[in-house]
C-alpha positions in Angstrom: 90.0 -38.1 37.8 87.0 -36.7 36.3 84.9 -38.7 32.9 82.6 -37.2 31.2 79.1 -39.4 31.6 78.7 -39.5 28.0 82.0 -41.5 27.5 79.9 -43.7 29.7 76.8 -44.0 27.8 79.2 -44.8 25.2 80.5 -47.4 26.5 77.1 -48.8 27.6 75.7 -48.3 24.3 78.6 -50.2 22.6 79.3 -52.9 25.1 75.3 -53.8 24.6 75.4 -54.5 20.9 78.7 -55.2 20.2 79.4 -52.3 17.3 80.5 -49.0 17.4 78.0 -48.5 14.1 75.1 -50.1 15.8 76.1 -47.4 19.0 76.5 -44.5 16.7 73.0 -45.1 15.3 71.3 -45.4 18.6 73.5 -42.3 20.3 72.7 -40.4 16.5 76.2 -39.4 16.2 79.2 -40.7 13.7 80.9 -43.8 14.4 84.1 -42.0 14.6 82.6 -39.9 17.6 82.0 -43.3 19.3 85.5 -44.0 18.1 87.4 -41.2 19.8 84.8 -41.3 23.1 86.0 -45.1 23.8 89.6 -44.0 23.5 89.2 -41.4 25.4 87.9 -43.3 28.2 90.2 -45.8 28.1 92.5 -43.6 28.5 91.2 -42.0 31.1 91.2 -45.2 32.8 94.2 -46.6 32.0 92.7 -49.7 30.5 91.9 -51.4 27.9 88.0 -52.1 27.7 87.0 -53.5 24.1 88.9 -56.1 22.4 88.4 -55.0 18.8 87.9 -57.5 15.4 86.1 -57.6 12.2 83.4 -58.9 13.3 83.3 -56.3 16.1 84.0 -55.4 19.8 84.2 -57.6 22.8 85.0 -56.6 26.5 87.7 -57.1 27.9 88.3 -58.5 31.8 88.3 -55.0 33.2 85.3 -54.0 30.5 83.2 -56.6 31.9 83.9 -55.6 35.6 83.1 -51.7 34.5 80.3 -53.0 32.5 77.5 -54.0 35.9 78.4 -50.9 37.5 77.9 -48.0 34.5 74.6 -50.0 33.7 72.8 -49.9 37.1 74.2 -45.7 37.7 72.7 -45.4 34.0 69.4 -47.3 35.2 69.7 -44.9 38.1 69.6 -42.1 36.3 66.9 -42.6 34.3 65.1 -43.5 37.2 65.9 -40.5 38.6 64.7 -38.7 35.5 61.2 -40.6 35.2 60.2 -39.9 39.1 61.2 -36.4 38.2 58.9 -36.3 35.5 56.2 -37.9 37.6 56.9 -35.1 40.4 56.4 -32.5 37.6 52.9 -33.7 36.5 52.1 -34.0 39.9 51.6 -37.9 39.3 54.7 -38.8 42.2 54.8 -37.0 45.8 53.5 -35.9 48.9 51.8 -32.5 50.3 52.3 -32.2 53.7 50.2 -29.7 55.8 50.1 -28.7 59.1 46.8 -27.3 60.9 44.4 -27.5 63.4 41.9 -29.5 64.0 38.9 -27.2 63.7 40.5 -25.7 60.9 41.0 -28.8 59.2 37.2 -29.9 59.6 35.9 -26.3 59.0 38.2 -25.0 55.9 40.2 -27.2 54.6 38.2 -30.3 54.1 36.5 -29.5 50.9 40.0 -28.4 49.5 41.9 -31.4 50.5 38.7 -33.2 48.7 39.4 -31.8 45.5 43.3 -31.6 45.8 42.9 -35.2 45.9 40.5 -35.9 43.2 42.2 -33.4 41.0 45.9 -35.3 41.7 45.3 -38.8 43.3 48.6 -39.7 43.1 50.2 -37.6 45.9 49.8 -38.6 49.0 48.0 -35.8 51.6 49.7 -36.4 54.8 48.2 -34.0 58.1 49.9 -32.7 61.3 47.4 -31.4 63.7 48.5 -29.3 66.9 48.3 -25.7 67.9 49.4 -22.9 66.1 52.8 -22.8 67.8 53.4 -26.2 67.0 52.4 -26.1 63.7 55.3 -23.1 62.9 58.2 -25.5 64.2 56.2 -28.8 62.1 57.4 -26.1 59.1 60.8 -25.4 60.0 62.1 -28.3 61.1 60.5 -30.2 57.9 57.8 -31.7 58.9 55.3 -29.7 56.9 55.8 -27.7 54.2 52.2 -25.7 54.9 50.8 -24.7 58.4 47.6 -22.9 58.1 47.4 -21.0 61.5 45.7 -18.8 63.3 46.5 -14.8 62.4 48.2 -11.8 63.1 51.9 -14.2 62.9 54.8 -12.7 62.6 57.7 -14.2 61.9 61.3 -13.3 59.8 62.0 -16.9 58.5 58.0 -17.2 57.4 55.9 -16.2 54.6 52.3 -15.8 55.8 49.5 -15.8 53.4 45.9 -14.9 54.8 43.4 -17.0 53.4 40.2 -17.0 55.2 38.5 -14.3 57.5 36.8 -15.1 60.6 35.0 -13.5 63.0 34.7 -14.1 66.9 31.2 -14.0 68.5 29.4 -15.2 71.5 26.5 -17.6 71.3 24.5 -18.8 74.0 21.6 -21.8 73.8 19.0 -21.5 71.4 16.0 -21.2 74.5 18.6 -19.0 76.9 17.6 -15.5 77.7 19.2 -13.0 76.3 19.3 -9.5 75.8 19.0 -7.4 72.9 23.1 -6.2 72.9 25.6 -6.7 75.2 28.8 -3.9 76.2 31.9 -6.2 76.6 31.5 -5.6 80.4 28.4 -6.9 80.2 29.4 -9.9 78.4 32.4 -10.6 81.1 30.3 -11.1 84.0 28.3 -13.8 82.1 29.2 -17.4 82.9 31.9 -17.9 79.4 33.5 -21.1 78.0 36.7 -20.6 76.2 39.1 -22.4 74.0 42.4 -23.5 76.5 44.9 -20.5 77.4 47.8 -21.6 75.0 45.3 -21.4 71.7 45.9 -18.4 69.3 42.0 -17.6 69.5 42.0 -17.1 73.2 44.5 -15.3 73.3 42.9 -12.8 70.3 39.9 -12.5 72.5 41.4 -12.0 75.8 43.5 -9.4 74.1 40.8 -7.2 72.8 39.1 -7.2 76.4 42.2 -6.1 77.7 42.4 -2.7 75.7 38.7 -2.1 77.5 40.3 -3.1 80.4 38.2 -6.3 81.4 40.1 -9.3 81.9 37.8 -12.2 81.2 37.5 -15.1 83.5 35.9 -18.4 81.8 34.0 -21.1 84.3 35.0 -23.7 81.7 37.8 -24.0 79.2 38.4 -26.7 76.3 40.3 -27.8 73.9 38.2 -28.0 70.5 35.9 -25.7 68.9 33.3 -27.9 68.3 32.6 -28.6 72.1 32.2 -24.9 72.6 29.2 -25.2 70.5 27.8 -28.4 72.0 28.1 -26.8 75.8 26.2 -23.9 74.8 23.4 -25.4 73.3 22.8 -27.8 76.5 22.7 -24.0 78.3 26.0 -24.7 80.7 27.6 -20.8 79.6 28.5 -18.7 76.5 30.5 -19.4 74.0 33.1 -17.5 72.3 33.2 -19.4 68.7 34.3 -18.9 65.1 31.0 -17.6 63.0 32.4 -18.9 59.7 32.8 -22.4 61.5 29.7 -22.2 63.4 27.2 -21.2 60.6 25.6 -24.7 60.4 24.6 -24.9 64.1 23.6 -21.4 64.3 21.0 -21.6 60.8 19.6 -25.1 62.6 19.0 -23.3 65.7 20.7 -25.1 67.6 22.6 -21.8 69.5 22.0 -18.3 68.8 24.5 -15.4 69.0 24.6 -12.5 71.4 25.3 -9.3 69.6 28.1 -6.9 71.0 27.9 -3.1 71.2 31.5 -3.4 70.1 31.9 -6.3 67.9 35.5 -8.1 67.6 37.4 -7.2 65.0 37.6 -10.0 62.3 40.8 -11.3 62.2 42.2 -14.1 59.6 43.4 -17.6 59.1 46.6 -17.8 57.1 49.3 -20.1 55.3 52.5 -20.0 56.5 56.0 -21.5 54.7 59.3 -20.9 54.9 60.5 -17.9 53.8 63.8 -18.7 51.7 62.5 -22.7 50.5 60.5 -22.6 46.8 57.5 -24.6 47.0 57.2 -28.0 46.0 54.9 -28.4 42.8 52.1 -30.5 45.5 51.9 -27.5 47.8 52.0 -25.0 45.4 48.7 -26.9 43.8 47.0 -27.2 46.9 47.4 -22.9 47.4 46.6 -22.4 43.9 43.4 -24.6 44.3 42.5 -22.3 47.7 43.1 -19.0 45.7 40.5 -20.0 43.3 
């Protein structure tokens, strides 16, 4: 059996004050309509549900038992509709975002900054992993953005670039240098690198490769910034992100080594499943980045 929720608001409406007149002016239609919806439902039910006088309607045993439960799935609704309303103005919800940690501190602070000040009331919640991790935080739910390290390529995913980076060498700011390095030249120096299983490293050890060089670091780690700090205290080279290194390179604090054949920039990108519309939150946050 299948009612119609309007026969249901109705109801409510009648129940509250007592009058199918009274009803019929709050709903805005006749009091016959409210008429024929209450006998309809009755008779959909098979019950009685008003007792009916002069002076007006009463409920009857079963009207009082229906009564509680079509009030709080009204209440419900309108619930339902409010926090939807809220969701739409962006005054409800979360964003949730998946990323690095240097790419958190390095590009997505000062948007995160203003995505909150902009919409205080959703709540930013962060994953932070490596890249590969950060594809699965997306499709199994856990995020609805990754921002990861590029190329990517992946059927379920939609990857956005939004930043471009390049990859450069930097050595401590009193270290001896030359003029220009060949990338042989530059493998035989003593290198710190980001741990084997990050996206960068991987980039990097990949364009050695096509010259043939396989690169063999005395020291690996597992965040950006401490690339930066063991290079300036002179314990190797560095391979680091110039856009996220631009601060300690302009205080002097390291210096880069220039390559005869520079690395090829590469990006830093957005990723979201392919076939699942954005939520209003996320789609702010991207719009905010574009601009």
């Amino acid at each position: 059996m299948k009612t119609k929720l309007d026969y249901y608001r109705v109801f409510y409406e009648t129940a509250k004050y007592g009058s199918f007149s009274t009803a019929a002016e709050k709903l805005y239609i006749s009091q016959s309509a409210i008429s024929q919806c209450i006998h309809q439902l009755e008779e959909d039910l098979g019950t009685k549900l008003f007792h009916r006088s002069r002076r007006g309607v009463t409920l009857t045993q079963e009207g009082k038992m229906l009564f509680p439960k079509v009030e709080s799935a009204l209440l419900s609704i309108s619930q339902g509709e409010t926090l939807l309303a809220q969701f739409q103005h962006l005054h409800a919800g979360s964003l949730k975002i998946a990323a690095g940690d240097t790419v958190t501190a390095h590009y997505l602070l000062p948007y995160l900054e203003e995505f909150h000040t902009k919409y205080p009331d959703i709540r930013i919640e962060m994953a932070n992993s490596y890249s590969s991790n950060l594809l699965s935080y997306v499709k199994e739910g856990k995020s609805e953005l990754a921002f990861v390290n590029l190329p990517l390529w992946d059927e379920e995913l939609t990857v956005t670039p939004c930043l471009t980076i390049h990859d450069i060498f930097v050595a401590g700011a009193s270290a001896n240098i030359k003029a220009s390095y060949t990338r042989e030249e530059l493998s035989e120096e003593p290198l710190i690198l980001l741990e084997q299983n990050s996206t960068s490293r991987r980039y990097v050890e990949e364009e050695f490769k096509k010259n043939r060089i396989t690169l063999s670091p005395i020291i690996e780690l597992a965040v950006h910034d401490l690339l930066i700090q063991f290079a300036s205290i002179h314990l190797g080279i560095s391979c680091v992100v110039e856009e996220f290194s631009k601060e300690s390179i302009e205080k002097g604090i390291i210096k880069p080594l220039y390559l005869t054949n520079p690395l090829p920039p590469r990006s830093i990108g957005c990723a979201y499943l392919k076939h699942n519309p954005l939520s209003l939150a996320a789609q702010a946050f991207l719009d905010i980045i574009k601009a």
